[in-house]
C-alpha positions in Angstrom: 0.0 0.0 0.0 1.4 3.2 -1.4 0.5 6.1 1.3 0.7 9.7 0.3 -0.7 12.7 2.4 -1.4 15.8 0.7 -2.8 19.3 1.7 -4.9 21.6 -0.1 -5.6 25.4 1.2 -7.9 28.3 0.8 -6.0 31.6 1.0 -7.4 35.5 1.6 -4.9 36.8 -0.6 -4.9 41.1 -1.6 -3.5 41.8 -5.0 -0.3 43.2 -4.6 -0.1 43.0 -0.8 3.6 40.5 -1.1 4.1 40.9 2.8 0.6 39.2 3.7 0.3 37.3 0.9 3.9 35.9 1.6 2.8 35.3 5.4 -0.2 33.3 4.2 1.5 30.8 2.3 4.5 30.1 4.4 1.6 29.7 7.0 -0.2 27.2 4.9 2.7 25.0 4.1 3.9 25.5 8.2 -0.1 23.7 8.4 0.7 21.0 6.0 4.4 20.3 6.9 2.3 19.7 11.0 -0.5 17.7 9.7 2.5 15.2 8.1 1.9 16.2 4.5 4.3 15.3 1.8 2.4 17.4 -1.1 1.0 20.8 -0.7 -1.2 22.7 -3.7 -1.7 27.0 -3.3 -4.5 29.1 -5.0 -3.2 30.6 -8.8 -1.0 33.3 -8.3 -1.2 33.2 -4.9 2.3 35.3 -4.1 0.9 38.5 -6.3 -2.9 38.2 -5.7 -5.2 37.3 -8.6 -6.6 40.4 -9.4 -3.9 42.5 -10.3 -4.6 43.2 -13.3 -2.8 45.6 -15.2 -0.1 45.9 -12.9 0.6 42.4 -13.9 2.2 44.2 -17.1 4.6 45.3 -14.8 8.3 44.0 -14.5 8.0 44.7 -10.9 4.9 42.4 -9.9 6.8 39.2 -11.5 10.4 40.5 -9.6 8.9 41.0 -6.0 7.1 37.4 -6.9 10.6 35.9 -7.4 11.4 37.7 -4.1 9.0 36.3 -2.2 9.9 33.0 -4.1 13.6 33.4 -3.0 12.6 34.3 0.4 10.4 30.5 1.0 13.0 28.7 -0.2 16.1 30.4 1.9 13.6 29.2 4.4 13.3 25.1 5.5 9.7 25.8 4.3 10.0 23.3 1.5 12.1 20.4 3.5 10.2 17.3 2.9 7.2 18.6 1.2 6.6 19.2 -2.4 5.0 22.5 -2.6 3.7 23.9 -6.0 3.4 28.1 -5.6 1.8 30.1 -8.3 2.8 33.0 -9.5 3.6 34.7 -12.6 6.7 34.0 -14.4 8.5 35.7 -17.8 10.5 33.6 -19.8 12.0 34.8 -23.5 10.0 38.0 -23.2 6.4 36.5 -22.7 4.4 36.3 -19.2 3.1 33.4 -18.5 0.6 32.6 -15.3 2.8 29.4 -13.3 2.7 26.7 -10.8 6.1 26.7 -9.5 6.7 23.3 -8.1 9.5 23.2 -5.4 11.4 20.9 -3.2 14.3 20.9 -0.5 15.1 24.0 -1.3 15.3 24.0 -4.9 13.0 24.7 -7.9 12.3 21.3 -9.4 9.7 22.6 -12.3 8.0 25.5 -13.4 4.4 24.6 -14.8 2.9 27.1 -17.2 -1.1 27.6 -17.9 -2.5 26.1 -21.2 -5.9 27.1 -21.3 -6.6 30.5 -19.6 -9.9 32.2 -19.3 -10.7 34.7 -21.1 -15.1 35.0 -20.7 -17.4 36.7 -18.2 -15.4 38.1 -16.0 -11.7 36.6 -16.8 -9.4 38.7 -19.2 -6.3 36.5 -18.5 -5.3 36.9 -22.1 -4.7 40.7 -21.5 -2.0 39.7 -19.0 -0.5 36.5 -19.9 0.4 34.2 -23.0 -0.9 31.0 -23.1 1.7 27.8 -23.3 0.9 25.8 -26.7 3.7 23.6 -26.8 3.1 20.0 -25.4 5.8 18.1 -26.8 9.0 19.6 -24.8 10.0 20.6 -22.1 13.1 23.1 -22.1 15.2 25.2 -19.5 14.7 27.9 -18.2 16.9 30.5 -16.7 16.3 31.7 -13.1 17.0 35.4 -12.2 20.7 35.6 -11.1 19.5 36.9 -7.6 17.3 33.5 -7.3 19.9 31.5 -8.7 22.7 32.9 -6.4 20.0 32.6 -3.6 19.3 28.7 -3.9 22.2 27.7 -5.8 20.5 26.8 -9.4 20.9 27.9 -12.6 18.1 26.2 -14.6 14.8 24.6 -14.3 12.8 22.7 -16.6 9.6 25.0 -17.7 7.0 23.4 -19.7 4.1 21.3 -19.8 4.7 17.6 -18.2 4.6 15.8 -15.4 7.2 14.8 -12.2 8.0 11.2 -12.1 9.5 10.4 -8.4 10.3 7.4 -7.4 7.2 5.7 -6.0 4.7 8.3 -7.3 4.4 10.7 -10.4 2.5 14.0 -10.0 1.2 17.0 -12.7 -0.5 20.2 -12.5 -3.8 21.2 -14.0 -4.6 25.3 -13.5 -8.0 26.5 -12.9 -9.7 26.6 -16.7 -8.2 23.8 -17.7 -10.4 21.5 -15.2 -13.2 22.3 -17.8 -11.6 22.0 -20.8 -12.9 19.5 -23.5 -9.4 18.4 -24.4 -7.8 18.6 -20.4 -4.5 17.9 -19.8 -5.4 15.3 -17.0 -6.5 13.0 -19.9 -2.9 12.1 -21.5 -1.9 12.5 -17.6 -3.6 9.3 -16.7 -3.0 7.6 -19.7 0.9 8.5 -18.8 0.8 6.6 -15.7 0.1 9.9 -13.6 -1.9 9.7 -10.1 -1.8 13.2 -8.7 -3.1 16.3 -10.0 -2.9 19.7 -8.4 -4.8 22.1 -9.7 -4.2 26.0 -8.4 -7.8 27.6 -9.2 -8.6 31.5 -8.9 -12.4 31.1 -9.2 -14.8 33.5 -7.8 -18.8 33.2 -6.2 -21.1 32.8 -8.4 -24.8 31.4 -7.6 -24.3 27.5 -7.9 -21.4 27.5 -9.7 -19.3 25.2 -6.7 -22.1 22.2 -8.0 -20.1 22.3 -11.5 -16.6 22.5 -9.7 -17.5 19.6 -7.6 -18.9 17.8 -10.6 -16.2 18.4 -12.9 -13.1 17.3 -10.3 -15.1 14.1 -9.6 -15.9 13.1 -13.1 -12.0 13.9 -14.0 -11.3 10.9 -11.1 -14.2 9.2 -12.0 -13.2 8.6 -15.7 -9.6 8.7 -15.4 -9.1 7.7 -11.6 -6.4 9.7 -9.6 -6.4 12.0 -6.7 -7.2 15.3 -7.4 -6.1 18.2 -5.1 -8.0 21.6 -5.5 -6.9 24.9 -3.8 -8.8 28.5 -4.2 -8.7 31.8 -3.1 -11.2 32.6 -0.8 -12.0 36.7 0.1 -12.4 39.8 -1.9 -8.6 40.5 -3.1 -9.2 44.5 -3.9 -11.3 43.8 -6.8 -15.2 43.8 -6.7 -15.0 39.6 -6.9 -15.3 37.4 -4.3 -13.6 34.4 -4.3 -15.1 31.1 -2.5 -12.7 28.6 -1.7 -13.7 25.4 -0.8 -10.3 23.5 -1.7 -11.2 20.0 -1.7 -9.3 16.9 -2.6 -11.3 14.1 -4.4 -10.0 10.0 -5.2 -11.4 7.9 -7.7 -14.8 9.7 -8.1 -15.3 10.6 -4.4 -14.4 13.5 -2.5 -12.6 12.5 0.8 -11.6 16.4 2.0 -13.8 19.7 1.5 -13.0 23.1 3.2 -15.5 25.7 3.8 -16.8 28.3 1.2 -17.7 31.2 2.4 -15.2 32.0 5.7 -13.2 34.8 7.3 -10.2 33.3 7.5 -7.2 34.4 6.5 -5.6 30.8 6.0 -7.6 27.2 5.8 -5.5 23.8 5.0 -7.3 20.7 4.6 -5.3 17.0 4.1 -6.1 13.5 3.3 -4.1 10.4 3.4 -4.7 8.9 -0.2 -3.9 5.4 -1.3 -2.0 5.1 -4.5 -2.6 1.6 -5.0 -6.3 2.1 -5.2 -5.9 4.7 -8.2 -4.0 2.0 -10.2 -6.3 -1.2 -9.4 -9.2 1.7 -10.2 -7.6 2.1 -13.3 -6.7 -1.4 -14.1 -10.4 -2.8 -14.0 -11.4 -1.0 -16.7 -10.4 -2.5 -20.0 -10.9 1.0 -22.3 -8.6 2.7 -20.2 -5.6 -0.1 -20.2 -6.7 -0.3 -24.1 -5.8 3.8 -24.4 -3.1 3.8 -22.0 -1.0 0.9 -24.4 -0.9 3.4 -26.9 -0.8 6.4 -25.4 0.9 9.8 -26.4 4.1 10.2 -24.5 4.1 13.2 -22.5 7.5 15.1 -21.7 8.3 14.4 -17.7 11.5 15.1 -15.1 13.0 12.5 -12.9 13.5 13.2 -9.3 15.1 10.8 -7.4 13.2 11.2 -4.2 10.1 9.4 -2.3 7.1 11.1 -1.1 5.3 8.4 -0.2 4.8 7.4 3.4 5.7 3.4 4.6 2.7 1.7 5.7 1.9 1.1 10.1 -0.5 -0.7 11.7 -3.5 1.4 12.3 -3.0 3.9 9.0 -6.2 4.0 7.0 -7.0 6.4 3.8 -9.4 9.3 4.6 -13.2 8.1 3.9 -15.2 9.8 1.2 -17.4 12.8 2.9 -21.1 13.9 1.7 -20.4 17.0 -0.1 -21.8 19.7 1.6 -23.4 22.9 -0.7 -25.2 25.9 0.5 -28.8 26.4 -0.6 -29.1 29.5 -3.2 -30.4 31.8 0.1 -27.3 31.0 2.0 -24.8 31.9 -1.2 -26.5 35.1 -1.5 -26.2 35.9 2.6 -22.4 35.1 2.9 -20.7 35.8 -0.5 -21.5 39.3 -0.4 -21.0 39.6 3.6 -17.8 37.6 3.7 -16.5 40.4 0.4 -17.9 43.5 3.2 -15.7 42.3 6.1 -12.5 41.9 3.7 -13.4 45.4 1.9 -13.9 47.1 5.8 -11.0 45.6 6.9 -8.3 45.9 4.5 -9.4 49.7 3.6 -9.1 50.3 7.0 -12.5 51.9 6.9 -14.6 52.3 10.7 -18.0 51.3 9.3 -20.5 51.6 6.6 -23.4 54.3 5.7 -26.0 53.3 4.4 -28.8 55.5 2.5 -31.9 54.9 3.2 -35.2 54.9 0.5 -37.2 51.5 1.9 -36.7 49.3 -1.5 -35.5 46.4 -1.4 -31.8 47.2 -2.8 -31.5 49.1 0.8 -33.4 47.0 2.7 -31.2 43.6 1.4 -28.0 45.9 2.2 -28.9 46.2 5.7 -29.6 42.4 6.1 -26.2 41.3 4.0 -24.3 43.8 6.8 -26.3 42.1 9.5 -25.3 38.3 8.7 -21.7 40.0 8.3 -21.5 40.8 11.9 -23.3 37.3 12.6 -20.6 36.1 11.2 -17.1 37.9 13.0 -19.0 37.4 16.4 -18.9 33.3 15.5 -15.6 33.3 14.3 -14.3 35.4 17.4 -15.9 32.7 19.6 -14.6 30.3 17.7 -11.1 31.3 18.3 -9.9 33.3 15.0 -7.5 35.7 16.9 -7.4 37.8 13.0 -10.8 38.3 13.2 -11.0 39.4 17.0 -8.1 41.7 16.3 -9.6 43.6 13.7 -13.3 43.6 15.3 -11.7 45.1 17.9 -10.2 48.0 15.3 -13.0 48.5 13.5 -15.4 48.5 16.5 -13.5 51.2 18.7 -13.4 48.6 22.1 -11.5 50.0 24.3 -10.6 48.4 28.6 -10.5 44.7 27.7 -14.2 44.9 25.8 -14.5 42.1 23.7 -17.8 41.9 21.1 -19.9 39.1 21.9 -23.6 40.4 20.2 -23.8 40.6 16.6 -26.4 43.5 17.1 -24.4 45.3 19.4 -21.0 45.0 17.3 -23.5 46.4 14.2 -24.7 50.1 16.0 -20.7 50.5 15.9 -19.9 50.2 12.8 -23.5 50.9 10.6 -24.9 53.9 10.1 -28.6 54.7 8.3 -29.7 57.8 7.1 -32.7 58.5 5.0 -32.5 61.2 2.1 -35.9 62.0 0.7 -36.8 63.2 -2.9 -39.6 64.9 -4.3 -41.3 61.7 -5.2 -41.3 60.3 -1.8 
């Protein structure tokens, strides 16, 4: 039996906000590294922020991401764990969006996105390039101040997959999970077992039901384990993102994390069975058929094991009932969770609220109640983030602490009602 734990996160990320951002992630794999994991998957672009937009086009955003980069791996952050880190990456004058997958201390392969979105309200294509070349990988250069740093020149930079030596692991990036032609299909066929796939995918009514759908059919049809990470908070922009990294094996999900939270960091972990995904895969004739002529995909060696050796008592993480918010809920915390990151981060003491007695007022003042429903349970709960900036924003001053949702809401909301002529 061929053990392997892995963690997924959600992260609050700000665009452009390195130090935090930076904090969060070392934080997450700190998590991971605790709960005994040897793989650990971040949110796309997680060091920069997703919604940076235009200031992805400049040089800087990339540099302070190898920065941050430089700084994680100077660290023992990555001893023991494979950790893949998005973020965007320039190579022979194009910008392409990355997972960055790194080990011991050293930069082991640098992933870059296929398929990017580009409809509603993606415009990845106005930022980065995407990579059409699935027959090689080839070298890449690291910044001299990276490569002095860790002590390596090159890396390979491409699309492929990591072969170890008891396991072999590839990326998929957000869009690509709901692509006709996804990379994940040659994957299996290739003999590959675990995909991570860095998402950057906001709220939107029922749209977790197709996430869910889509990461189980991938396992179902193609068997594997299938790690999931999101961003999860407003990052600046008017999105809100929803989390709920999840980890799914053979069809069923074993691991979800929560989609609408507070929380500035969330890891989840499983301990998968590797053995399962190939007699999964082996009892299905069609698939051994495709695999036996299969289309070789590029791949790097690393000499190194991930896996865990088998003890009495070690059993794989059950499949959980998938948990979804009816369409009442969605609309109550997606927009109060984005309030509380907006208030917080813009250092702001409190909303105003105009009155005229419709409904677009009237469902303000409810969304800014379940808000401050929702600080008071995390502060009982124990989120010391939370608690500190409650206590910011709500002025409490001696040792106060909130404890009423009401009472924490008549500091920090404020009605007033401007008439017109017409009413």
């Amino acid at each position: 039996m061929r053990l392997l734990r892995v963690a997924t996160c959600n992260l609050n990320q700000w665009a452009m906000d390195f130090d935090t951002n930076l904090r969060n992630v070392k934080e997450s794999i700190s998590r991971a590294k605790a709960a005994g994991a040897a793989v650990r998957i971040g949110p796309e672009l997680e060091l920069t922020g997703y919604g940076c937009e235009d200031h992805f086009l400049e040089q800087d955003t990339t540099a302070h991401a190898w920065e941050c980069l430089t700084d994680i791996l100077s660290g023992d952050y990555t001893d023991n764990i494979l950790c893949s880190i998005g973020m965007p990456v320039i190579f022979n004058s194009v910008r392409y969006n990355c997972q960055v997958f790194c080990l011991n201390r050293k930069i082991i392969m640098i992933r870059p996105k296929m398929s990017l979105a580009n409809d509603g309200n993606y415009r990845e294509f106005r930022w980065f390039s995407a990579w059409t070349f699935k027959d090689k990988i080839v070298d890449f250069q690291l910044p001299i101040e990276v490569s002095e740093a860790i002590s390596q020149e090159t890396v390979p930079f491409g699309y492929g997959y990591i072969q170890f030596l008891d396991v072999s692991v590839a990326a998929e990036t957000c869009e690509e999970l709901f692509t006709a032609n996804a990379p994940r299909i040659d994957l299996a066929l290739n003999g590959v077992e675990v995909f991570m796939n860095a998402s950057g995918s906001h709220h939107q009514l029922r749209k977790l039901n197709l996430r869910i759908d889509s990461m189980r059919n991938a396992t179902l049809l193609c068997g594997g384990v299938y790690m999931y990470a999101n961003h999860q908070g407003c990052d600046g922009g008017r999105l809100y993102y929803d989390g709920c990294c999840c980890i799914a094996v053979n069809g069923d999900v074993v691991a979800q994390g929560s989609q609408f939270s507070l929380k500035d960091v969330e890891v989840l972990d499983a301990l998968v069975d590797l053995d399962a995904v190939s007699s999964y895969r082996a009892s299905v004739s069609s698939f051994r058929e495709q695999a036996s002529h299969r289309t070789n995909v590029p791949f790097v060696n690393v000499p190194y094991k991930l896996c865990q050796s088998f003890r009495s008592g070690m059993v794989p993480t059950s499949p959980v009932e998938v948990k979804y918010h009816c369409p009442e809920e969605e609309i109550a915390f997606g927009p109060s969770c984005w309030l509380w990151d907006y208030l917080r981060r813009s250092q702001a003491s409190g909303f105003l609220l105009p009155l005229s007695g419709g409904a677009d007022s009237s469902s303000v003042a409810a969304i800014v109640g379940c808000m401050c429903q929702l600080v008071i349970k995390d502060i009982e709960e124990g989120d010391e983030q939370v608690k500190v900036d409650a206590l910011r924003i709500g002025q409490y001053k001696d040792g106060e602490i909130p404890t009423d949702s009401r009472e924490f809401a008549k500091r920090l909301f404020y009605t007033v009602y401007m008439g017109t002529e017409n009413r």
